[in-house]
Structure formats: C-alpha cells, structure tokens
C-alpha positions as CSV (number, residue, x, y, z in Angstrom):
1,X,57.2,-167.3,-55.2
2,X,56.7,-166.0,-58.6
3,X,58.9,-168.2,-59.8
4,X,57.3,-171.2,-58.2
5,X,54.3,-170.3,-59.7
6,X,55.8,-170.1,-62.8
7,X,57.8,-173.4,-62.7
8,X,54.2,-175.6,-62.1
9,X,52.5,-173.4,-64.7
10,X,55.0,-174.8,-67.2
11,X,55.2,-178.1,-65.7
12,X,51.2,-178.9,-66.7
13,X,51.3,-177.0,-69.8
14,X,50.4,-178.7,-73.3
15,X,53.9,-179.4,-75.3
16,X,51.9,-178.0,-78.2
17,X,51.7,-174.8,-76.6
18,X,55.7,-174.7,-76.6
19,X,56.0,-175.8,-80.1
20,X,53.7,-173.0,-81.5
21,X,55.5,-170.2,-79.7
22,X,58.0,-169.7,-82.4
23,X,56.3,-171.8,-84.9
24,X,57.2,-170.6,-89.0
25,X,56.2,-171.3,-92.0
26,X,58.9,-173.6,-93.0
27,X,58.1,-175.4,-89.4
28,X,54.4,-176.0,-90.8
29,X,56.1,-177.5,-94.1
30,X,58.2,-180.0,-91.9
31,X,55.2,-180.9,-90.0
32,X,52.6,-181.8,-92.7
33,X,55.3,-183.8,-94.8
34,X,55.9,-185.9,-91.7
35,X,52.0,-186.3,-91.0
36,X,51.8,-187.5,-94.5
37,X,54.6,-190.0,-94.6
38,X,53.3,-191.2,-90.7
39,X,50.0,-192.0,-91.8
40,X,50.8,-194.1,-94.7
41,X,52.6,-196.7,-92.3
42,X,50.1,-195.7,-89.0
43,X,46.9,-196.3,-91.4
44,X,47.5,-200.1,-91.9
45,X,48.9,-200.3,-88.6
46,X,45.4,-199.1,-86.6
47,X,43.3,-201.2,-88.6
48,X,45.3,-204.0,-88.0
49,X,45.6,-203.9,-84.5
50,X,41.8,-203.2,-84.0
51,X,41.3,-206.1,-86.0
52,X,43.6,-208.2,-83.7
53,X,41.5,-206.6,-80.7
54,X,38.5,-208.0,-82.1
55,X,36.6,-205.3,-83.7
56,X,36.6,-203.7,-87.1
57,X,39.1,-201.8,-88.4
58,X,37.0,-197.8,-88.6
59,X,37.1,-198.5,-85.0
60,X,40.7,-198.2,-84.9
61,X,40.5,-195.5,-87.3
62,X,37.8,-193.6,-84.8
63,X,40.4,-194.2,-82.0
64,X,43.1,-192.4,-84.0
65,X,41.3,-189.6,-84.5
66,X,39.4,-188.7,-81.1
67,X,43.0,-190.0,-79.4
68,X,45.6,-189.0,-81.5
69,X,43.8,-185.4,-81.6
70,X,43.6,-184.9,-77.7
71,X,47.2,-186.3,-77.0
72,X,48.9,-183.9,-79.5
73,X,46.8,-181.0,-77.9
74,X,46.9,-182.2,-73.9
75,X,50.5,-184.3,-74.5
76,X,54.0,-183.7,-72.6
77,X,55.9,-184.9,-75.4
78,X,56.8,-183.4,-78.9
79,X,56.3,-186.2,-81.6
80,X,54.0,-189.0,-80.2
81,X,51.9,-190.7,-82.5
82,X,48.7,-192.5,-80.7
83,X,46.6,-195.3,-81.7
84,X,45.7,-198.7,-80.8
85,X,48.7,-200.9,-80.5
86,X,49.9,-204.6,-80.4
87,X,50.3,-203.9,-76.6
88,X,46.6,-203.8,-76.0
89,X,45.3,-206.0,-78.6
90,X,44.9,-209.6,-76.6
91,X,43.9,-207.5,-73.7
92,X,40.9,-205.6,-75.6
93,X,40.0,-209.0,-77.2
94,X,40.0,-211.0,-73.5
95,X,37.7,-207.9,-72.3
96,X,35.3,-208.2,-75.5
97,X,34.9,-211.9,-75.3
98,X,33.6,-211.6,-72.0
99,X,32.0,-208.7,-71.4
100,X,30.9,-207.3,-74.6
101,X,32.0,-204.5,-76.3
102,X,30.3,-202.0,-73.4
103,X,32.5,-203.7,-70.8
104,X,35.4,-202.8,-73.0
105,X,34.5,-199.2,-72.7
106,X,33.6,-199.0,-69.4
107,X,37.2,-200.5,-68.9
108,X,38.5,-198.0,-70.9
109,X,36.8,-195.0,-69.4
110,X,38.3,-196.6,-66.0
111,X,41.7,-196.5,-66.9
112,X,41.6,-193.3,-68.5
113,X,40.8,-192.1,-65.4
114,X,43.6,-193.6,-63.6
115,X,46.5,-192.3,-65.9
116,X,45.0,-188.9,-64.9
117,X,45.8,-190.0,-61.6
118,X,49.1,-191.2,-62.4
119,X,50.1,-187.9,-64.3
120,X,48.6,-186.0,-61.1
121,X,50.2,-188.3,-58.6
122,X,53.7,-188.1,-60.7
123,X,53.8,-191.5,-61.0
124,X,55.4,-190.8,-64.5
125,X,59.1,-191.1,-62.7
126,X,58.2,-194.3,-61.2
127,X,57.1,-196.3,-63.9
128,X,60.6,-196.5,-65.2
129,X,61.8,-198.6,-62.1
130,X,60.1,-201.7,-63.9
131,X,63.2,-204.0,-64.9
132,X,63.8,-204.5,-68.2
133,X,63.1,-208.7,-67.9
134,X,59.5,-208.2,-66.9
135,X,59.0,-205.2,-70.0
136,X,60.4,-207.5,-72.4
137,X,58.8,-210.5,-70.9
138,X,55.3,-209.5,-71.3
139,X,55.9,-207.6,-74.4
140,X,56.8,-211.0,-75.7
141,X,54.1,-212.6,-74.4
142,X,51.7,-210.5,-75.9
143,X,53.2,-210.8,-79.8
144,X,53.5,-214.6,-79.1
145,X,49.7,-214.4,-78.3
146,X,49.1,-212.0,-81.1
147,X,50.8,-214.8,-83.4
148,X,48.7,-217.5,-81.8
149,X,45.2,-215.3,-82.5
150,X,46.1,-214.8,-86.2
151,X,47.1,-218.1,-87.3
152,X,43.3,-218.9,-88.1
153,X,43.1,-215.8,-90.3
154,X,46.6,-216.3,-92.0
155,X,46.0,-220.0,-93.0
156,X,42.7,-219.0,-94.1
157,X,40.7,-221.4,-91.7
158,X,37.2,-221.5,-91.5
159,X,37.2,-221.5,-87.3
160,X,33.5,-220.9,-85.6
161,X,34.6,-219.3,-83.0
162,X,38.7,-218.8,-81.7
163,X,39.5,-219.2,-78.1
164,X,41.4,-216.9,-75.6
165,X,43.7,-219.6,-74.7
166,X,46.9,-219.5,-75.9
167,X,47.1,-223.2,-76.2
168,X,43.7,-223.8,-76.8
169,X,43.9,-221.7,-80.3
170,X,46.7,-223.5,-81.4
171,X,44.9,-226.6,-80.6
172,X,41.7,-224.9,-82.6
173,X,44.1,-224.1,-85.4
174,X,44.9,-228.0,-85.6
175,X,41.5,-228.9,-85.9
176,X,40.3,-226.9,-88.2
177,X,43.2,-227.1,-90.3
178,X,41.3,-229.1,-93.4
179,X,39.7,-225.8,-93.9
180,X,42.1,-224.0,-94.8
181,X,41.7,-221.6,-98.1
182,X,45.1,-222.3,-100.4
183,X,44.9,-218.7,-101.6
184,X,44.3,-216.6,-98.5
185,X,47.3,-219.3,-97.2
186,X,49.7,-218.3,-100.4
187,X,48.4,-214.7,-99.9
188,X,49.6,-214.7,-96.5
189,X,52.9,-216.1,-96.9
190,X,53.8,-214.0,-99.7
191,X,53.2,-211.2,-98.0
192,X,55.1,-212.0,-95.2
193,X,58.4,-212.5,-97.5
194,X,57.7,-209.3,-99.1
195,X,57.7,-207.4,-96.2
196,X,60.6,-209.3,-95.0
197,X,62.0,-208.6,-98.6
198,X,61.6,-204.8,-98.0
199,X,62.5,-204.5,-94.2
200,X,66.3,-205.7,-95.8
201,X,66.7,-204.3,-99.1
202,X,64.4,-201.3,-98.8
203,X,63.6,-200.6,-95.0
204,X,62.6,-196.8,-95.6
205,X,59.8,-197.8,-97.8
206,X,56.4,-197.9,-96.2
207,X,56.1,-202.0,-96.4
208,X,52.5,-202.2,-95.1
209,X,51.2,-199.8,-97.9
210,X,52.3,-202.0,-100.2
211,X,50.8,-204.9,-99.0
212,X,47.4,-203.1,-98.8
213,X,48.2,-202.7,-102.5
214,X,49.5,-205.9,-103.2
215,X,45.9,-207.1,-101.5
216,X,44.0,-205.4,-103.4
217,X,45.6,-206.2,-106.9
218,X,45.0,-209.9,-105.5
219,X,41.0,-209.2,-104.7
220,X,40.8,-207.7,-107.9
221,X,42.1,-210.3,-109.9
222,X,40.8,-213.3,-107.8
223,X,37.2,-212.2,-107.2
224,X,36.3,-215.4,-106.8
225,X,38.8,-217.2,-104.7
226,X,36.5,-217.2,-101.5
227,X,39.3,-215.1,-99.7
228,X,37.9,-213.1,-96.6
229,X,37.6,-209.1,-96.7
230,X,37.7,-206.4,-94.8
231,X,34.4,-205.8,-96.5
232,X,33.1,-209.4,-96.2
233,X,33.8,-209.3,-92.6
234,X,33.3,-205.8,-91.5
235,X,30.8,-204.1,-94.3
236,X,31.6,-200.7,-94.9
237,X,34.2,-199.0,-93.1
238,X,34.1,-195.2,-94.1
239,X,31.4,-194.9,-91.4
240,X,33.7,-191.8,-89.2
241,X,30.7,-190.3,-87.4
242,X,31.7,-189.4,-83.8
243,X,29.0,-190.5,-81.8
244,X,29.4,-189.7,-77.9
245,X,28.2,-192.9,-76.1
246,X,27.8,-193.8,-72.5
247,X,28.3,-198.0,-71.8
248,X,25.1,-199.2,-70.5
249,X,27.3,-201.5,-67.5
250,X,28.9,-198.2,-66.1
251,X,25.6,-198.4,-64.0
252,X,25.8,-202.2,-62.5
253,X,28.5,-201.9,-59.5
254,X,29.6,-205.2,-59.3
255,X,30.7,-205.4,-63.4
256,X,32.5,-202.4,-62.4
257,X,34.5,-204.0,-60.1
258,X,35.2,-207.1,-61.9
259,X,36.4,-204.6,-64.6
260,X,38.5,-203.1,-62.6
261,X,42.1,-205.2,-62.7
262,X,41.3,-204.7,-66.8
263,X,40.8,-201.5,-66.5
264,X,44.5,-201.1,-64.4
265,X,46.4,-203.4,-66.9
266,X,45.3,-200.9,-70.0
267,X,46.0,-197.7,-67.7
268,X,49.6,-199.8,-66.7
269,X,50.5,-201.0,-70.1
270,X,49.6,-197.2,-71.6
271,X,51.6,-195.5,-69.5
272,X,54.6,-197.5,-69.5
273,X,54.1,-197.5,-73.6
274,X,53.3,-193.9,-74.2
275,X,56.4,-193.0,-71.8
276,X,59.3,-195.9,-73.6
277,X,58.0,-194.0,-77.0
278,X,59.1,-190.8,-75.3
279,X,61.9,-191.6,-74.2
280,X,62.8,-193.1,-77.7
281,X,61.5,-189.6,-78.8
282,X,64.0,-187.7,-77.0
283,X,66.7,-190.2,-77.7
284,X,66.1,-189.3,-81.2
285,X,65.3,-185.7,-80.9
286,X,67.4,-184.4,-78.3
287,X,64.1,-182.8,-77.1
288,X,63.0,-184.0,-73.0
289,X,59.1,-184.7,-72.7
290,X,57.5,-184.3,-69.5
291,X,56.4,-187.8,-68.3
292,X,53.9,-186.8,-65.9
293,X,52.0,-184.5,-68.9
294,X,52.5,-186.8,-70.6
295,X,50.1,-189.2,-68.5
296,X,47.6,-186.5,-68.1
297,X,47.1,-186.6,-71.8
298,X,46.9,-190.3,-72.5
299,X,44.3,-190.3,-69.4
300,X,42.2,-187.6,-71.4
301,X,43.0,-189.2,-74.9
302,X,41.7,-192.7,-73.4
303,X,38.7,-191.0,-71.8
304,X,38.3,-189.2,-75.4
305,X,38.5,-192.4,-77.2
306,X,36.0,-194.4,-74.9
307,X,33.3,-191.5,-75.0
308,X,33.2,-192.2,-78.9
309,X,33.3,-195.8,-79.3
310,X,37.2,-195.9,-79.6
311,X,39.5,-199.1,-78.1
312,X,42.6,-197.7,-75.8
313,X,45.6,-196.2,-77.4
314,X,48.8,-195.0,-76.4
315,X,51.8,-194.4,-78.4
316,X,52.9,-196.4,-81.3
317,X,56.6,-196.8,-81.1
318,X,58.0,-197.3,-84.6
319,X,55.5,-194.5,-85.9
320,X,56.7,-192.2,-83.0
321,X,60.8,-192.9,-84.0
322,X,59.7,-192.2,-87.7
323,X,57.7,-189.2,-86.7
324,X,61.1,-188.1,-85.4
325,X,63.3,-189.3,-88.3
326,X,61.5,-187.9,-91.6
327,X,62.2,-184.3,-89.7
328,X,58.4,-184.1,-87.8
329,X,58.8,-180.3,-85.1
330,X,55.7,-180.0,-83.5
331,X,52.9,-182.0,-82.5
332,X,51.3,-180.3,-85.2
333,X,52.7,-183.3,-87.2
334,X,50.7,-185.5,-85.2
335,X,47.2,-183.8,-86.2
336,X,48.7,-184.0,-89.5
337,X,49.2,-187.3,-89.6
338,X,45.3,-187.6,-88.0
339,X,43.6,-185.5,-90.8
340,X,45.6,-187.9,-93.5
341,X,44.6,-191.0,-92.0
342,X,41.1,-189.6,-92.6
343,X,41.1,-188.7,-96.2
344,X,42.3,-192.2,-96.9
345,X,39.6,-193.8,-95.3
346,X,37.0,-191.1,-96.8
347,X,38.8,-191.6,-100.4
348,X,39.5,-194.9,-100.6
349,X,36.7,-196.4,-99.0
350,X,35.5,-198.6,-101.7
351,X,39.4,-200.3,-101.9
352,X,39.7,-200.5,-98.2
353,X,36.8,-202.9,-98.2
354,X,38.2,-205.6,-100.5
355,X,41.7,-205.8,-99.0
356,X,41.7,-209.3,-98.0
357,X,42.2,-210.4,-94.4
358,X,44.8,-212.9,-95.3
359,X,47.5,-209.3,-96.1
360,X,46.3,-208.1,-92.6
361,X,47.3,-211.3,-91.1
362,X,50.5,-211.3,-92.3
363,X,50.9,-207.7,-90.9
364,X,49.7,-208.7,-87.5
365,X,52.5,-211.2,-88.2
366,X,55.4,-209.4,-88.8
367,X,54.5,-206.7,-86.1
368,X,54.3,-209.4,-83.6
369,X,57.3,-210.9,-84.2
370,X,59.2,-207.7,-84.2
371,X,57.2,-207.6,-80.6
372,X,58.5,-210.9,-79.5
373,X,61.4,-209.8,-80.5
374,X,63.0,-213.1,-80.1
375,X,66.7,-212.4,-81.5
376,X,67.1,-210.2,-78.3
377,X,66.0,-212.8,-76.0
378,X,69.4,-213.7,-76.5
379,X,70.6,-210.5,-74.5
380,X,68.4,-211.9,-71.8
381,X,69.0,-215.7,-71.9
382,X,72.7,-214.4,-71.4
383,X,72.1,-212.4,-68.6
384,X,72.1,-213.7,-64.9
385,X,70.0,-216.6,-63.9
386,X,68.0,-214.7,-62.3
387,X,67.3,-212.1,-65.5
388,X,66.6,-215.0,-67.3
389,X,64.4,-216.6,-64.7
390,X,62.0,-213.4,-64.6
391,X,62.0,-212.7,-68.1
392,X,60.9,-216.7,-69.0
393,X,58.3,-216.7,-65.8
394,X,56.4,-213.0,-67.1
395,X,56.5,-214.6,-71.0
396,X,54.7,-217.9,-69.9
397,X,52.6,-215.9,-66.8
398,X,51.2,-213.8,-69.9
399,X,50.6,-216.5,-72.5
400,X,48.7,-218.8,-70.6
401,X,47.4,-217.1,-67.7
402,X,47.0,-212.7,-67.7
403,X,49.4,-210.2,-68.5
404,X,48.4,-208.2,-65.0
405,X,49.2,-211.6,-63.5
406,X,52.6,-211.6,-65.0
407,X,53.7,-207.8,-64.1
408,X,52.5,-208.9,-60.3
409,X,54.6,-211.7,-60.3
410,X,57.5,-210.4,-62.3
411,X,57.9,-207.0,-59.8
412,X,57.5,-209.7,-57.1
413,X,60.0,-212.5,-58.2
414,X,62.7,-209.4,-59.2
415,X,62.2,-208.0,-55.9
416,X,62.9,-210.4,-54.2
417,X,66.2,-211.9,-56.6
418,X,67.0,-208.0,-56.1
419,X,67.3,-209.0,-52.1
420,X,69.2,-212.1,-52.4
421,X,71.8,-210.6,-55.0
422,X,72.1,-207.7,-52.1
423,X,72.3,-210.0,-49.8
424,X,75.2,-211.9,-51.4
425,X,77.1,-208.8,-51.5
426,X,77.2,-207.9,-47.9
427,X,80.2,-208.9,-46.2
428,X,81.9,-208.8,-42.5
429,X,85.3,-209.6,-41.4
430,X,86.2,-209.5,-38.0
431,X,89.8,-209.5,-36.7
432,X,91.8,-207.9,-33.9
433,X,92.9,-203.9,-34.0
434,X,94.6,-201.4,-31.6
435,X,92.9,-198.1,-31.2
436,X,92.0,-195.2,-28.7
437,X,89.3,-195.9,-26.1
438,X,87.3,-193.6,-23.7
439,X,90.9,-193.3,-21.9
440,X,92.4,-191.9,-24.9
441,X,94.8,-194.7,-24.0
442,X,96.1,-197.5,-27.3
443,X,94.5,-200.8,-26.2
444,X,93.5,-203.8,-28.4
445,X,89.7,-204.6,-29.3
446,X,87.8,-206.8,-31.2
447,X,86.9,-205.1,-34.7
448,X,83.9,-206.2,-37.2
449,X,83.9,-205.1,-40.6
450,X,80.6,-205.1,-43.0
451,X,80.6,-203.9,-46.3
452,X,77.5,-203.4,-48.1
453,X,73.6,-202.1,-47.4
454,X,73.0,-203.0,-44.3
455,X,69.1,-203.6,-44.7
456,X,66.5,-205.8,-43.1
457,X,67.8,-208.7,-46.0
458,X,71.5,-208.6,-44.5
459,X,71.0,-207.5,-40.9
460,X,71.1,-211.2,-39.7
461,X,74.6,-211.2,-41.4
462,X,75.8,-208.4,-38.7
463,X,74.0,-210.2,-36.0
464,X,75.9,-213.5,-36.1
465,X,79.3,-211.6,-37.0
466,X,78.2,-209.5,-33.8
467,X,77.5,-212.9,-31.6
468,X,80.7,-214.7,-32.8
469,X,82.6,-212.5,-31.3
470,X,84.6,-213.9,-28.1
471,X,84.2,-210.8,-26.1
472,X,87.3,-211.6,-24.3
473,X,88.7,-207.5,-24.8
474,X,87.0,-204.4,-22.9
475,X,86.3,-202.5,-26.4
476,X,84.4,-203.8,-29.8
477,X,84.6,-201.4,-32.7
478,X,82.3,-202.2,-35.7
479,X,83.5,-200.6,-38.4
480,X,81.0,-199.6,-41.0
481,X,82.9,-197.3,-43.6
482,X,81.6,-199.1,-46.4
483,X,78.3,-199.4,-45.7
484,X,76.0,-196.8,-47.4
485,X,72.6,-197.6,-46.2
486,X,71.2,-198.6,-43.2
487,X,67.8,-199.3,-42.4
488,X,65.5,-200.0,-39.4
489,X,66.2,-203.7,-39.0
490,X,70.1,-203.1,-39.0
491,X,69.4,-200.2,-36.8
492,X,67.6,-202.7,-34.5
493,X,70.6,-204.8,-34.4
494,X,73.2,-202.0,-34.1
495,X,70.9,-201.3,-30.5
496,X,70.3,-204.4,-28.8
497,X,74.3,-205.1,-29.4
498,X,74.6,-201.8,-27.5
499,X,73.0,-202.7,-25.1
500,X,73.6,-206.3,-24.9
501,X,77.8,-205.3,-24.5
502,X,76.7,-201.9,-21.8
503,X,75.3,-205.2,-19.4
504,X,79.1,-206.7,-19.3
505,X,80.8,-203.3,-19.1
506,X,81.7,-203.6,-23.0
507,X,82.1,-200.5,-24.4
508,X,81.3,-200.7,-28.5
509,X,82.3,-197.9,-30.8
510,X,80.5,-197.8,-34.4
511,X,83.1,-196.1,-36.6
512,X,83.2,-195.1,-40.3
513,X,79.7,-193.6,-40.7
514,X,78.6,-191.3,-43.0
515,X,76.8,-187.9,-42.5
516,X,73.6,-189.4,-43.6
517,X,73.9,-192.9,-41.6
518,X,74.2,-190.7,-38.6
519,X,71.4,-188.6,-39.3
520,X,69.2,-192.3,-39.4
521,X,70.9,-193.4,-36.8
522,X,70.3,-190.7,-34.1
523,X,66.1,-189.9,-35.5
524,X,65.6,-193.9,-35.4
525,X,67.5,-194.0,-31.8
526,X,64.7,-193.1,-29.5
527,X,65.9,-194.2,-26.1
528,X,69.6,-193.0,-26.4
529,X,71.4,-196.3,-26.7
530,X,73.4,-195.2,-29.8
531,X,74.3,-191.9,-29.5
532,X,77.0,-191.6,-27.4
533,X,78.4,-194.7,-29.4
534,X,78.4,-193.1,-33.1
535,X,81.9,-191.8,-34.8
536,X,82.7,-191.2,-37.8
537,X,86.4,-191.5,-37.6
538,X,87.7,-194.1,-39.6
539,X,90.8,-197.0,-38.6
C-alpha cells in the first residue's frame, strides 16, 4: 500500500520538483545559459505569432510569462518552452474576428479547463493514437493559412480589413495589390533570403534576431518610407502589467456554448502540441516526461494565461529541441528563458516599436513554411492511397472550412480506411481434412480456415465461407489458429453456425484458439452453445 501511495504521489508531482532534488551550482550555470540563448530565438517568435493571431505582440509576451512560468512549475516534462504558437494562430484570429477579444478568453479559460480534465482522465496516452496523415494534414493546413493571412502584410498592402477565408484573402490580396509599399515588399523578401541564407550556411545562429536587427537598421535609415511598425500599429509595447481579468461573455450561456467546439480545438491542438514537443524532448534528452502532468500543467498554464489577458500557448517545438541541445537540465531553464524575454522587452522597448511589420512578415513566413512542411509531403504522397487520401482531405478540410472539422473527419475517414485495409487482410480457405471426432475415431470433415481479426468488419467473410460449405460430412472443423482477435459480431457468427449445424446432427469443432479467444468466447457465450465446441488443439 505504501508503495501505491507512493507511486501516484510521484505520478502528479511537478518535474521541477525532481530536477531541484540534486540541483548544483554548475546545474544553475547550464540552465541560465540555455534560458539566455532560448529567448533570443523564442522572443521574435511570440510576438510574431500573436501578431498572426491578431493582437499585439506584448500580448504574446504577457502569455510567455504567466504560461511559460506555470508550466515549468506545474509541467510533467523537463525542458518545454511555452508560448503562443503557429498551431493556434488562425484559430485565435477566427475566434477574435467573431467574438471579440473576450470571447477569445472565455475560450481560452474553457479549454484550460479541459486539458485538466484530460491530464486527470489520462487521456495523455491516447492522444498519441492520432495517425500521422491527419497531424500533418492540419499542421499544414494551418501554415498554408498562416501564409495566406500574411501575404497583405509582407507585400505591404494597404487592405481595410483581411478576411478569414482562405480563398477570400488571396482574392483580397489581388485586389488590393496596387497598394502595395515597394519597400516593406523589398524588406520582406530580403529577409526571407537571409534567413534562408542562414538556415544553410549558418543554422545555429539565431536567424530571427537578426532580422529584428536588420529591421531596425532599415526603420532607422528609412524613416520616411511609410513602412508599417510595430509601433505604428500597436503603440507601445513595454506595457507588462499583469492585470487579472474576468471576460464579460463568461456570464451569457448561450456564447458559452457556441464557444465551446473553439474552446475543444485549442484544448485538442495544445495537448497533442505540448505532448509531440515532449516526446521530441525525450528523443533528445534521453529523459521520459509524464504525459498526463504534463496536461495538467498546460490546463493550469492556459487557465493562467487567460486570467491575465494572455492568447493559449503550449509548447513551441524548435525552441523546446534547442532548449535541449544548447545543454538546458531543469526547467529552471525555462523561467530563465521567461525572465530574459522580459528584460528585452523592458530594455529595448523604444527599438521594439520601430521594427517594421514587413521583417515580422517574413518570419511568419518562413515559420509557416517549415509548418507546411511541404518537402515531406512527399513521405505522404508516397504512402498508400489511403495515407494520401486523409492527409490531402484534413489539409483542404482546414484551409477552407475549420481545423476541428478536419480532425473529425480525418479520425473518421482513417477509421474507417483502417477497417477496409483489415478487412482485406482476412482470409478463409476451406478444403477437406481427416481428424478425430467425438468417437476418437479418424474420419474426414469439412475444414475452414480464417486468418486474420475476426471483427464485426470481416465476420460476413466467415459467414459466407461457413454457408458455402456442402455439409455433405458428419464433422466441420473451423480452424482459427491464426486469428488473434475476435469480437462480438464474429462471436455471433461462430453461435448461430453452432447451432444452425446441432439442427442437422452436425457436429462443428472450433480449433486453434488461443488462451485469450477462449476467455471471449466462453464470457460472451451466454446460453452454452459454444462451450462444449471450443479446442485449442491445432491440425
């Protein structure tokens, strides 16, 4: 008992708690160089996603800290680095766009609660049954989208308002396309080659510092140019007073429930994000995180995050695997990285402000093509069909309809491909055989063969092998040494064959099980008709 108790006491306890118990000085050292070298790529990062979830960029900042803070101190893994990501930023906008900033964090607040539920519920070992096709289908979805929503900024178009279509803003980008400002354009694209520049001749080199650099040479050179700013657009950013707030449609009932499929496609799309980065995490580390934890915490950092005016975050992949690679031990090197992130904001204020839009476009960008990640499609497109099929259905589902809408009919669609690939792979063979009946006498009998699950998808498979048979000998033997599953609807059929042959005097032997068909066999057979018909002797 004692050491069930103890076993649940460690399962919900903080990762931080572990990493402190033999903490060192030199441990400390590792930590606070990794925080610092994090937050010089995480810093752009945040303020560009919260940008390309339609709010200003302190806001992503604020969401770093409250977030980024409670996951390192409630978290089940060792290194993860929280924020707002690409993986939210179309849903965030969507929710904005209709429903105002306070429907956003009612949203918010929502799905916080459910990844509490999730963690509680251990739905942490689930999640990772979704197949790869639909992850990578909505994931490039969402940079696709994320391309489509920054073209206005990048080309420097002067747009009154972008819509949420993915179709309708290129179509808006067309339009307004005599609009365009040449130097926020030539900004842009330069950018983009440096960074793609870097990422091949010097890919350890923080790229997206440099173009906040390379931005703010440009505003300070070009004052005139008419390029939009953070500051032209935002004001002043170095506003990090955490103000508790309470959304003012938590109290209308029916908002709530229109919020609610937003709210479970921010709680879905955080947990399956915060738990891929921690499994990159312990791919790099050799550490294990706890995945259920691990949902607990993003729940409370959500919650955190929505309480004072944050947007949802959950891990940020390539700053989690760099957390890990510049030699990060502790979460410690998370709160490092938080406490960074805010001195740059506090001390460079007045140079955040004129770092034009067009450099943050071209970050958005290259981040969302990474997201797309259309090279790899490749992998996919290769695959089976029916890989293929999924992974093109959840991409288009996502871009021109919602990303909830594309996971539903993703999980559905591979479901059921998963059934007729099953399907295809049961076989039965039926031929003649001599073997022992009742009489312990040799006498010839009909035999049928199935290999494979013998599930509710294949059971009409057994059934007309079953009823083909001529029935012309006094024994049938149904052979079922390779079958490793059997569930209620080949059960069914396995019974009313019994029965079916004890009506002519047909005596039928089932042969080949397994210990734990056997065990289905005789809880599922209520009335008898199996029993005295199950063996597991083989022919």
């Amino acid at each position: 008992m004692k050491g069930y108790f103890s076993k649940k006491i460690s399962e919900w306890t903080p990762e931080i708690v572990f990493g402190l118990s033999n903490y060192s000085f030199g441990s400390l050292l590792c930590d606070v160089r990794a925080g610092l070298l994090v937050s010089v790529v995480a810093f752009p990062l945040f303020m560009t996603f919260a940008i390309a979830s339609g709010v200003a960029p302190h806001i992503g900042v604020i969401t770093c800290i409250v977030a980024g803070t409670l996951i390192c101190l409630c978290g089940g893994a060792r290194f993860q680095i929280v924020g707002p990501t690409g993986a939210f930023a179309m849903i965030v906008h969507d929710i904005i766009k209709v429903y105002n900033f306070d429907g956003m964090t009612c949203a918010l607040l929502m799905a916080g609660v459910m990844m509490i539920l999730f963690g509680l519920m251990k739905v942490g070992d689930l999640i990772h049954y979704i197949p790869y096709p639909i992850t990578a289908g909505f994931t490039a979805g969402i940079g696709l989208s994320i391309i489509a929503s920054q073209l206005n900024v990048f080309l420097g178009l002067h747009v009154e308002s972008m819509p949420t279509n993915f179709v309708e803003r290129l179509s808006s980008c067309w339009t307004y396309l005599h609009t365009m400002n040449v130097y926020s354009c030539g900004l842009a694209i330069f950018s983009l080659i440096f960074m793609a520049a870097m990422q091949k001749y010097k890919p350890n080199l923080p790229k997206y510092f440099f173009v906040l650099i390379l931005g703010v040479i440009c505003s300070l050179l070009l004052p005139d140019a008419g390029m939009e700013t953070i500051g032209s657009k935002f004001g002043d950013i170095s506003d990090l007073l955490l103000r508790p707030s309470m959304p003012q449609v938590f109290i209308n009932l029916e908002e709530f429930k229109k919020l609610f499929p937003s709210a479970f496609a921010i709680a879905f799309l955080g947990s399956l994000e915060s738990l891929m980065g921690a499994v990159i995490s312990d791919n790099l580390s050799g550490q294990k995180h706890r995945s259920n934890m691990e949902l607990l915490g993003q729940g409370i950092a959500n919650l955190g995050a929505g309480f004072f005016g944050g947007i949802p975050a959950t891990c940020a992949l390539s700053t989690t695997a760099l957390n890990v690679k510049v030699g990060a031990k502790t979460p410690v090197a998370g709160l490092c990285c938080v406490a960074f992130i805010v001195l740059f904001v506090l001390c460079l204020g007045k140079f955040v402000k004129i770092i034009p839009m067009a450099c943050l476009s071209a970050m958005l960008l290259n981040t969302a093509w990474n997201m797309a990640a259309l090279r790899k499609t490749k992998y996919i497109l290769l695959a089976p069909k029916s890989d293929s099929f999924v992974f093109i259905v959840t991409v288009l589902i996502t871009l021109l309809m919602d990303i909830v809408v594309a996971v539903e009919v993703g999980l559905v669609l591979s479901a059921f491909l998963f059934i007729k690939r099953s399907v295809e792979t049961t076989t039965t063979e039926t031929f003649l055989k001599v073997i022992a009946g009742k009489n312990k006498d040799k006498t010839e009998c009909e035999c049928v063969r199935i290999c494979g699950h013998l599930f509710f998808g294949a059971a009409p498979i057994l059934y007309n092998a079953l009823k083909s048979l001529p029935h012309i000998h006094d024994i049938v033997y149904i052979d079922m040494q390779n079958v490793p599953f059997v569930d209620a609807s080949g059960a069914k059929v396995l019974r009313e064959f019994v029965t079916e042959m004890k009506c002519r005097n047909i005596e039928v032997i089932i042969g080949g099980l397994n210990k734990r068909i056997i065990k289905v066999l005789k809880k599922m057979d209520l009335n008898g008709e199996l029993l005295s018909h199950l063996s597991e002797e083989k022919i």
